[in-house]
C-alpha positions as CSV (number, residue, x, y, z in Angstrom):
1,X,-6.8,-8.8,-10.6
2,X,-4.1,-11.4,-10.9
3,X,-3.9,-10.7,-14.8
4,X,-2.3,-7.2,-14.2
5,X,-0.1,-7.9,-10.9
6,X,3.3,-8.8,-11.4
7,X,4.7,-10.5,-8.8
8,X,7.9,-10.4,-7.0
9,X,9.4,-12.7,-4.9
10,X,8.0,-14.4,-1.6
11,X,10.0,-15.4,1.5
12,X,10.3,-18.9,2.9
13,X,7.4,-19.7,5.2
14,X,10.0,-19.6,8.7
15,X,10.1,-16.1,7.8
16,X,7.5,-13.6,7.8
17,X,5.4,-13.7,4.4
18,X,7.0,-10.4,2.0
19,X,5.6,-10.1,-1.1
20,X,7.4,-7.3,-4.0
21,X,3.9,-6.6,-6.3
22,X,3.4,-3.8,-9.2
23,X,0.1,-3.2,-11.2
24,X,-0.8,-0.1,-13.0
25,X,-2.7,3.0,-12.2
26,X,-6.3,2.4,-13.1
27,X,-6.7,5.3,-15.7
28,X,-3.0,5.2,-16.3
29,X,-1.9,2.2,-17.8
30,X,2.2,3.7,-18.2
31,X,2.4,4.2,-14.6
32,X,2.7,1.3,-11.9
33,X,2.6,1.3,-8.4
34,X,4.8,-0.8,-6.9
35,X,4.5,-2.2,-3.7
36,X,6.6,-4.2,-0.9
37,X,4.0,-6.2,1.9
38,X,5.2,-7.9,5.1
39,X,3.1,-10.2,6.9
40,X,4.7,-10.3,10.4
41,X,2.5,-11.8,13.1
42,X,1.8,-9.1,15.0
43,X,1.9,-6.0,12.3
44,X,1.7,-5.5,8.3
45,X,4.7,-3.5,7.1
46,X,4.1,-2.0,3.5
47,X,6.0,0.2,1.3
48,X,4.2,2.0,-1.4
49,X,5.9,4.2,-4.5
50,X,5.3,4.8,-8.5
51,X,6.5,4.9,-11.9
52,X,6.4,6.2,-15.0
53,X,7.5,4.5,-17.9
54,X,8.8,6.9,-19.7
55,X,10.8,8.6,-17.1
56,X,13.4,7.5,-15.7
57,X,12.6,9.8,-12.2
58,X,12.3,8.2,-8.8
59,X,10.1,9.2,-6.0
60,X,11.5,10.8,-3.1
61,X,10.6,9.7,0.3
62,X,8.2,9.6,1.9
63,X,5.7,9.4,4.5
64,X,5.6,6.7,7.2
65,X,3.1,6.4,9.5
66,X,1.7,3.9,11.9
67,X,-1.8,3.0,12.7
68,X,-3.3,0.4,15.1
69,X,-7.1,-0.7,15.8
70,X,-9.1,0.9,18.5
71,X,-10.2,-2.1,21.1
72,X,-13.3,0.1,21.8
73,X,-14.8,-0.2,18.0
74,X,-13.7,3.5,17.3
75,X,-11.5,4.8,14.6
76,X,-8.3,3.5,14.5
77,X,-5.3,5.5,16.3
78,X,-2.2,6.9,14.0
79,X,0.8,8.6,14.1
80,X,2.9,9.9,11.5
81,X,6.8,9.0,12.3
82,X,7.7,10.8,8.9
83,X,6.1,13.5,7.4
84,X,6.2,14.8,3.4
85,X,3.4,16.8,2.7
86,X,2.4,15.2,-0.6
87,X,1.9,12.1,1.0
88,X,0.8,12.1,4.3
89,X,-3.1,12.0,4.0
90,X,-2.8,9.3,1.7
91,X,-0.4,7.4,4.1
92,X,-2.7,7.8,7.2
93,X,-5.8,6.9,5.4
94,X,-4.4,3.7,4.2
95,X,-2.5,2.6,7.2
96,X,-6.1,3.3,9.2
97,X,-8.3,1.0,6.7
98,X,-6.0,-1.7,6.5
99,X,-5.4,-1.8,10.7
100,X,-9.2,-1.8,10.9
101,X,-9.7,-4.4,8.1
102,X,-7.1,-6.1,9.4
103,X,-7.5,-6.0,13.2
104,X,-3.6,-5.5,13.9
105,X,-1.1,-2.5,13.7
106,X,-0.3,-1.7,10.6
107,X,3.2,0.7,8.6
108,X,2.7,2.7,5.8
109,X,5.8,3.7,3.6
110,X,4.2,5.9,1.0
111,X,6.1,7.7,-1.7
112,X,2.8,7.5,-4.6
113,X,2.7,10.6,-7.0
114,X,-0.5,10.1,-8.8
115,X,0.9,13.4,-11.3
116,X,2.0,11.0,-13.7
117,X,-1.5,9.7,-14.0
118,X,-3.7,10.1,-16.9
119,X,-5.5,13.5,-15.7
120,X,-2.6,14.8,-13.8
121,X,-3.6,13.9,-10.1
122,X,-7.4,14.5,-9.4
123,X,-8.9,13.4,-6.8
124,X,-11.2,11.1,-9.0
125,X,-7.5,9.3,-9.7
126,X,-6.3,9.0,-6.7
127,X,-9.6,7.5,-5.1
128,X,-9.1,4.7,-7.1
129,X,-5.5,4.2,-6.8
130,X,-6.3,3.8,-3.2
131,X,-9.3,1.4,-3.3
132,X,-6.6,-0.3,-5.7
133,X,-4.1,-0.8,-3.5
134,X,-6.3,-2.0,-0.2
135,X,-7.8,-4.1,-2.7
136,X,-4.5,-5.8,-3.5
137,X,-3.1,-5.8,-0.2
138,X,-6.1,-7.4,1.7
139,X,-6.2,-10.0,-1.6
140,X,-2.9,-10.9,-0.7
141,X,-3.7,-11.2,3.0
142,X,-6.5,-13.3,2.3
143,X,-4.3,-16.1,-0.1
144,X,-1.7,-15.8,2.8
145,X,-4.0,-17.0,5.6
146,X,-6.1,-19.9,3.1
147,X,-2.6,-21.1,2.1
148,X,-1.5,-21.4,6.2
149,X,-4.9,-22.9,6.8
């Protein structure tokens, strides 16, 4: 993993932990998502959005939702605070896996477009651009909370 992650810069330790981090998709080596994690106390905060190396075209915005563990050992709750079609299931899904992994409220900025991936987009493609990213987020987590300990 820590081969094909670039990294970004980190905050000072009085401040909550942000971390800027891009790898590439996994059957589309030109295209990177890039990704902007917060580590507040109480809540993640991440933004999510791609690129294409040979483009020069930006994603547009798009959705943010919010997600929080159920005390009861249910699914987590969510709500969507700003909807794009495109990228709303993908949003939700994340923000839920990472509050349950996590056990505290989580944000989701998403703005991914997996088009620009190998196949065009199929499901198959963005499955693993998902396990991807919760893999490289909770990773993250995880050094975060050895390093405090």
């Amino acid at each position: 993993m820590a081969s094909t992650l670039q990294s970004g810069s980190t905050a000072p330790s009085a401040t909550p932990a942000t971390h800027e981090l891009s790898f590439p998709l996994p059957r589309a080596p030109q295209s990177h998502i890039h990704l902007r994690l917060t580590n507040h106390t109480t809540s993640v905060l991440l933004f999510l959005t791609t690129s294409v190396e040979s483009t020069s075209t930006l994603s547009s915005l798009g959705s943010f939702v919010y997600a929080m563990p159920n005390r009861t050992g249910g699914q987590p709750l969510s709500t969507p605070l700003y909807t794009q079609g495109s990228t709303l299931d993908f949003a939700t899904r994340l923000a839920r896996l990472l509050a349950k992994k996590l056990g505290k409220p989580v944000y989701v900025g998403n703005s991914i477009s997996f088009a620009g991936a190998g196949m065009g987009g199929t499901v198959e493609e963005e499955m693993e651009g998902f396990r991807r990213c919760v893999d490289v987020v909770v990773g993250v987590l995880e050094r975060d909370k050895k390093a405090k300990e």
